[in-house]
C-alpha positions as CSV (number, residue, x, y, z in Angstrom):
1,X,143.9,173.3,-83.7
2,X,144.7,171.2,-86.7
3,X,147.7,170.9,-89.3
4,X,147.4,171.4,-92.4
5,X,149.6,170.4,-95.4
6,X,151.2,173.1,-97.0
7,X,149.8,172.8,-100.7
8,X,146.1,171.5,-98.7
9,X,146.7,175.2,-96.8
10,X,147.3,176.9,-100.8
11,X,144.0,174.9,-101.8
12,X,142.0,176.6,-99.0
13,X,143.5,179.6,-99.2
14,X,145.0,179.8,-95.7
15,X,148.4,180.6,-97.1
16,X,149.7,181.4,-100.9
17,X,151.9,178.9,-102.5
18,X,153.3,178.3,-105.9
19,X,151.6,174.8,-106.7
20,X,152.8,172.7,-110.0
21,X,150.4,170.1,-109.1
22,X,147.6,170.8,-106.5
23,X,146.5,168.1,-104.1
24,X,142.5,166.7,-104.7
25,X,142.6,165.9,-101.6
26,X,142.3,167.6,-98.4
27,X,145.5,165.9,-95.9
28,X,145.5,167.2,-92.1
29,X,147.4,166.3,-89.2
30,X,146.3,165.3,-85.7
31,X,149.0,164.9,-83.1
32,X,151.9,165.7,-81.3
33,X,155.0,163.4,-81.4
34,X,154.3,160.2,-82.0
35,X,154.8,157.5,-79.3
36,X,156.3,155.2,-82.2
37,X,160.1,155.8,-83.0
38,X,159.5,154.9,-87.1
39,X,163.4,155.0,-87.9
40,X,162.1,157.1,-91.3
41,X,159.8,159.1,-90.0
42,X,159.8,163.0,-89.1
43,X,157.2,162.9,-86.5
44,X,159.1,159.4,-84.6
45,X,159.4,160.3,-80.9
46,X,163.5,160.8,-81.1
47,X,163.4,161.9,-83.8
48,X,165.3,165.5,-84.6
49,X,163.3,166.8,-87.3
50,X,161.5,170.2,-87.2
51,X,158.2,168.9,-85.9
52,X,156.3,170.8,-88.7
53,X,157.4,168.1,-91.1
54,X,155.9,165.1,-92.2
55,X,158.2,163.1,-95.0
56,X,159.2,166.7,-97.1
57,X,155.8,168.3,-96.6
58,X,155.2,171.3,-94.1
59,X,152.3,171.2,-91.9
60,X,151.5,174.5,-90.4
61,X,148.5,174.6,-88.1
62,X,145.3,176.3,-88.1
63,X,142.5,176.7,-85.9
64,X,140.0,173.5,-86.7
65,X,136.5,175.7,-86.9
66,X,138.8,177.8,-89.9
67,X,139.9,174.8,-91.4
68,X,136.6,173.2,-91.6
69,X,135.2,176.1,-93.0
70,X,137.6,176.5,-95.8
71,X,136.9,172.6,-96.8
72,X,132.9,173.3,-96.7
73,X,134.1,176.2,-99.7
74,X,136.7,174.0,-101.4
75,X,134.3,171.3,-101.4
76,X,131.2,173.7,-102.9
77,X,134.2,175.2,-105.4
78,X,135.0,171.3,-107.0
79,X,138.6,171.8,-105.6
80,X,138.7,168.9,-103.5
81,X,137.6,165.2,-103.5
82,X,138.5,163.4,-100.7
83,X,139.8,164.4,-97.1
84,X,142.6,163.0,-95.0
85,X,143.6,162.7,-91.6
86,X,146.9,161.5,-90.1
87,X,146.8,160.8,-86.4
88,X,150.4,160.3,-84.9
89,X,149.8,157.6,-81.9
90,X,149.6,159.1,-78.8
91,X,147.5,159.3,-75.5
92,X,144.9,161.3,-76.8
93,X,145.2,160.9,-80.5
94,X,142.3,158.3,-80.6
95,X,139.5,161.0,-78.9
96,X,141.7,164.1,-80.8
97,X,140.5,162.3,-84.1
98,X,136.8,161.4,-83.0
99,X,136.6,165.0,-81.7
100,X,137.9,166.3,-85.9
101,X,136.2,164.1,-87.6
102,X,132.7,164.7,-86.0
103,X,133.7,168.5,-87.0
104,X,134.7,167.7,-90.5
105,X,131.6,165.8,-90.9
106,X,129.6,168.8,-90.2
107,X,131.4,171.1,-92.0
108,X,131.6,168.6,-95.8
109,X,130.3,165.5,-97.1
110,X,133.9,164.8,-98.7
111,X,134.8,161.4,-98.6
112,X,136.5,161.1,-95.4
113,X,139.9,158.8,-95.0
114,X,142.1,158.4,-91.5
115,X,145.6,157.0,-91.3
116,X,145.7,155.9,-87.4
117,X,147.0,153.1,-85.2
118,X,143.5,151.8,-84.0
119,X,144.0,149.7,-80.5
120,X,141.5,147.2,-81.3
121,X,139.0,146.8,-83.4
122,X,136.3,148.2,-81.8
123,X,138.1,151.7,-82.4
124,X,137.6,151.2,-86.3
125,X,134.1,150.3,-85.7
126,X,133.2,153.3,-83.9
127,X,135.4,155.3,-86.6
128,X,133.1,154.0,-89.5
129,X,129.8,155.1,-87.1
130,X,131.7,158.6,-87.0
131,X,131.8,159.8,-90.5
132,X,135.0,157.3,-91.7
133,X,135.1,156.3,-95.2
134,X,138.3,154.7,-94.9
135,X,140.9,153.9,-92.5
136,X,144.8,153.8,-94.2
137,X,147.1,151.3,-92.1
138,X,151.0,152.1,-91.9
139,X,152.5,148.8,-91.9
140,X,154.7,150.1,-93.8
141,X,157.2,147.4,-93.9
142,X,156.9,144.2,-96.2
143,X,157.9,141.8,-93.6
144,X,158.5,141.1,-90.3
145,X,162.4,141.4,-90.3
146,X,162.3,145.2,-91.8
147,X,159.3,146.3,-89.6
148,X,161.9,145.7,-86.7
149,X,164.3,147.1,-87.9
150,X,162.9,150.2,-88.9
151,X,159.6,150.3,-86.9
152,X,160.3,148.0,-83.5
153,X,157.5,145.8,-82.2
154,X,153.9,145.0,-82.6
155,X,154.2,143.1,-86.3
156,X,151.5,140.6,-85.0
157,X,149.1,143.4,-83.8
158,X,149.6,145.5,-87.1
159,X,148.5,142.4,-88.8
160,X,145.5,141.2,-86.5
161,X,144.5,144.5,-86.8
162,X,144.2,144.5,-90.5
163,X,143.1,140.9,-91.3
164,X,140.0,141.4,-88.6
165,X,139.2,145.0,-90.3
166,X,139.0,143.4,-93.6
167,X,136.9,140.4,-92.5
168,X,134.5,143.1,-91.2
169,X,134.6,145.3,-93.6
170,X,135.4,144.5,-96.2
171,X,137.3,147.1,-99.0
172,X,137.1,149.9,-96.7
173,X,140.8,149.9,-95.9
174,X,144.3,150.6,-97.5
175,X,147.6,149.4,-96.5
176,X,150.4,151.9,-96.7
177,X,153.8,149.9,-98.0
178,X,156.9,151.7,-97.9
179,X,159.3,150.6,-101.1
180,X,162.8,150.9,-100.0
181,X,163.5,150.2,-96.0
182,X,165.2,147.3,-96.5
183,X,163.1,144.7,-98.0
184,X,163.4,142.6,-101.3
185,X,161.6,143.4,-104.0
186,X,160.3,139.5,-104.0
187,X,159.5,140.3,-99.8
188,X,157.2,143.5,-101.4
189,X,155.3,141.4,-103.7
190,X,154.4,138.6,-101.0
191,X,153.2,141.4,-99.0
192,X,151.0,143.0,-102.0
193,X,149.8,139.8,-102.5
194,X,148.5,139.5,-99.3
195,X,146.8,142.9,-99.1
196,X,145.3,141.8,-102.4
197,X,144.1,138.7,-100.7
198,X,142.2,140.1,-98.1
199,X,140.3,142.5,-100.6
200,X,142.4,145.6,-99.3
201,X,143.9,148.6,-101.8
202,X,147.5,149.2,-101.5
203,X,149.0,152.8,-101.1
204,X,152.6,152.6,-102.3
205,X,155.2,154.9,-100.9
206,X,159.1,155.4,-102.4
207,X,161.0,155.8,-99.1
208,X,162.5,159.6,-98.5
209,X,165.6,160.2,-96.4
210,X,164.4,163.0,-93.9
211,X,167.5,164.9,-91.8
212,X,167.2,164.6,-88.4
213,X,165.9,160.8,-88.5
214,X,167.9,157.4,-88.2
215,X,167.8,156.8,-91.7
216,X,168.6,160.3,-93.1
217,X,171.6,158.7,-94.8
218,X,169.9,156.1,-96.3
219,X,169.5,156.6,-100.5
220,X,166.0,156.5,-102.1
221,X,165.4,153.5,-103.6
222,X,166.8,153.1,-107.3
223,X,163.5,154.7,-109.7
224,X,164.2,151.1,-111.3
225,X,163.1,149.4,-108.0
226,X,160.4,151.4,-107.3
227,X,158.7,151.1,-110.9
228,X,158.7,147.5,-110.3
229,X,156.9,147.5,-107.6
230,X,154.3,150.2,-109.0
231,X,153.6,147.7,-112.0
232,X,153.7,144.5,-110.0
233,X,151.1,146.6,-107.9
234,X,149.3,147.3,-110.9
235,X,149.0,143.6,-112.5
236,X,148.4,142.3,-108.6
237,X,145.0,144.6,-108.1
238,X,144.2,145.0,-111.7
239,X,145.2,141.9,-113.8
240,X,144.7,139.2,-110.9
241,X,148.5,138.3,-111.1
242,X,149.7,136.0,-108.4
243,X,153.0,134.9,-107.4
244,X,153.6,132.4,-110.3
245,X,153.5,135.5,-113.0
246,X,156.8,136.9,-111.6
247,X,160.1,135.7,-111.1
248,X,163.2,136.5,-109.1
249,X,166.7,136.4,-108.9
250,X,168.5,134.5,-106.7
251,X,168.9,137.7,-104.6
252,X,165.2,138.6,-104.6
253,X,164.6,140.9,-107.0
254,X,161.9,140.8,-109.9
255,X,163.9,139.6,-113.0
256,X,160.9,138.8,-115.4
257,X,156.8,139.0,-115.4
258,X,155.2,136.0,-116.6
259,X,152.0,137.9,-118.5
260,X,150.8,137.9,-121.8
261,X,150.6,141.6,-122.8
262,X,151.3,143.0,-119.1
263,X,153.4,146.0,-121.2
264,X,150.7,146.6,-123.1
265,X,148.0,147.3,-119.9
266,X,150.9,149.8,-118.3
267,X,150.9,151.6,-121.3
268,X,148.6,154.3,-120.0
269,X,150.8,155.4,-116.6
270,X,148.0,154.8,-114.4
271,X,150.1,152.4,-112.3
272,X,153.2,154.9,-111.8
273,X,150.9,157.8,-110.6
274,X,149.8,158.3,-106.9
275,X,148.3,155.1,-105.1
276,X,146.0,154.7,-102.5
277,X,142.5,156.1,-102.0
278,X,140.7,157.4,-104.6
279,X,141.4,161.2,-105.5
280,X,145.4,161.0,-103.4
281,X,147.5,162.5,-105.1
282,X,150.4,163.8,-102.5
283,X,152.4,166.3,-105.1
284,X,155.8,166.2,-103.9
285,X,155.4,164.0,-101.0
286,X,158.4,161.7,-102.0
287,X,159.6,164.1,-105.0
288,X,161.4,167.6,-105.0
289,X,160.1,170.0,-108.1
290,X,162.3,169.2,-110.6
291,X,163.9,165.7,-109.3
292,X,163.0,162.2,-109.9
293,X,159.3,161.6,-110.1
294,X,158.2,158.2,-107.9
295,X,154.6,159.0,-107.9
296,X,153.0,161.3,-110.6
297,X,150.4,163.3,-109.1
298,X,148.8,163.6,-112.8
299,X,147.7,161.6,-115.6
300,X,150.9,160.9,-117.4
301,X,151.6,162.1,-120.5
302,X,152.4,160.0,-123.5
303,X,156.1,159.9,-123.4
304,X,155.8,159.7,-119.7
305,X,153.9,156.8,-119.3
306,X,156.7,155.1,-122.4
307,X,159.7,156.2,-120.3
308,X,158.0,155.0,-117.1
309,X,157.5,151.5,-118.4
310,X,161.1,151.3,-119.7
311,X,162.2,152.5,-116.5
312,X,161.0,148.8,-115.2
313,X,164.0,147.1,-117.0
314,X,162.5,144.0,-116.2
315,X,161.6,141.3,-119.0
C-alpha cells in the first residue's frame, strides 16, 4: 500500500475531486508516523493530527501495483511530469522506499524525486542506482537555533548529509526551507546562500499552522515576508546575488536589494510560483481555495505577477 495525495488520487482517477489547479506531479507517501517530532508537522510522532494529513493535504492510500498502474496511464496521457515520494523516518522507511521505487520504475519513466532522511550517504548512492532522479532534503529550518526549536537534534548530520551529497553529486538534490518557524528573514537568506553555494535548488515552503501540532497556534508568515524570500530566492539562483546585494534592518529583516533592475527580472511571477524540482507544483499545499496565495501553482497572470512584486515592500 501507498498514499496518495488527494488531487495526485483525482489525476489518476482513483477518486473524483473538484481541482482549480491540478498537480504535474505525481506526490505519494511512504510511512507510518514519523520517528521525528517536527513541532509543524502532521505526520510528527506526538503529534495529534488525523494521520491522513500531510500539511492541509489528504493522503488516502491505495494498493501500490494500482497506483503504479494508474501513473504508467497518466504518464502515456501527458498528465504528469515528475513523481514524488515522501518517506516519513522510520525503521523500515529506508527498504519501504527501495521496495516503491523499484515498482514505480517499472511501471514509468517519470522523472523520479524522494524526500527522505538518508542515514549516510551510502543510502543516496544506492537511491540514485535505483531509479532516483532526485533526493529533496527537509532541513527545513534556516539555522541551527530554529531547527531546535522546532525540529530537535541532528543539525550537524542534516548538514554533513547534504554538503557530502552535493560534492558527489552534484545538482541532483533540493533543500526544502520552511519561511516562517521562527527565523529572520536575514537568517533565510544566509541559508539560501548556502544551498546556492553548494550548486543545490531550493524548494521554498510558507509555514502552515496544522491543528493537532505544537505550533497550531502559530500565524503564517506575513504574505510580505514570504515574497521576500521568494524574490531573494529568485535573484540568489537566477541573478547570482550574494549577500552584499541585500540589506537588513537592525532586526533582521530585508529592508532594500542592492540590484540594478532586480524589479524588472520579477516582473514575470516565475519566482512567486511553486519552487523546487522541476514540474512541483503542490496546489493548495500551503493555500486554502480562495485565501492567500504563497505559492502559485500557475503561470501568473499579468496583474498577478504586478501585485506580487508590490507585495515585496522592499526598496
Amino acid at each position: 500500500m501507498i498514499r496518495v495525495s488527494v488531487g495526485t488520487a483525482g489525476v489518476l482517477g482513483l477518486v473524483r475531486v473538484p481541482m482549480a489547479v491540478a498537480p504535474t506531479t505525481a506526490y505519494l507517501m511512504l510511512g507510518d508516523r514519523c520517528v521525528m517530532n517536527c513541532a509543524f508537522c502532521a505526520q510528527a510522532q506526538d503529534s495529534k493530527t488525523n494521520g491522513r494529513y500531510l500539511s492541509r493535504v489528504t493522503w488516502p492510500e491505495y494498493p501500490l501495483n494500482k497506483v503504479c498502474a494508474r501513473l504508467k496511464r497518466a504518464e502515456h496521457q501527458g498528465l504528469l511530469q515528475r513523481c514524488c515520494i515522501q518517506v516519513t523516518a522510520g525503521k523500515d522507511a529506508y527498504q519501504e522506499a527501495l521496495h516503491a521505487i523499484h515498482k514505480i520504475r517499472r511501471a514509468t519513466f517519470l522523472p523520479l524525486n524522494v524526500a527522505i532522511l538518508p542515514a549516510n550517504v551510502g543510502q543516496i548512492v544506492e537511491l540514485i542506482e535505483s531509479g532516483v532522479d532526485g533526493i529533496g532534503f527537509g532541513l527545513d529550518a534556516a539555522s541551527e537555533r530554529v531547527f531546535q526549536q522546532t525540529k530537535g537534534l541532528h543539525w550537524d548530520h542534516m548538514l554533513s548529509i547534504i554538503e557530502s551529497t552535493a560534492d558527489r553529486f552534484p545538482r541532483i538534490a533540493s533543500v526544502h526551507l520552511i519561511v516562517g518557524l521562527g527565523e529572520s528573514e536575514r537568517e533565510m537568506v544566509e541559508r539560501m546562500l548556502w544551498v546556492r553555494d553548494l550548486g543545490l535548488n531550493i524548494g521554498l515552503f510558507a509555514f502552515t499552522p496544522i491543528q493537532g501540532t505544537p505550533l497550531a497556534d502559530r500565524s503564517q508568515p506575513p504574505l510580505s515576508q514570504y515574497r521576500r524570500m521568494q524574490a531573494a530566492r529568485w535573484l540568489i539562483l537566477n541573478h547570482s546575488a550574494r549577500m552584499t546585494n541585500f540589506s537588513f534592518s537592525a532586526y533582521g529583516g530585508l529592508s532594500r536589494i542592492n540590484m540594478v533592475g532586480w524589479r524588472g527580472a520579477l516582473l514575470d511571477g516565475e519566482a512567486f510560483r511553486t519552487s523546487g524540482c522541476p514540474a512541483c507544483n503542490r496546489p493548495f499545499y500551503n493555500e486554502r481555495p480562495g485565501g492567500t496565495i504563497y505559492n502559485y501553482a500557475r503561470p501568473l497572470t499579468e496583474d498577478e505577477a504586478v501585485q506580487a512584486l508590490s507585495d515585496t515592500e522592499v526598496e
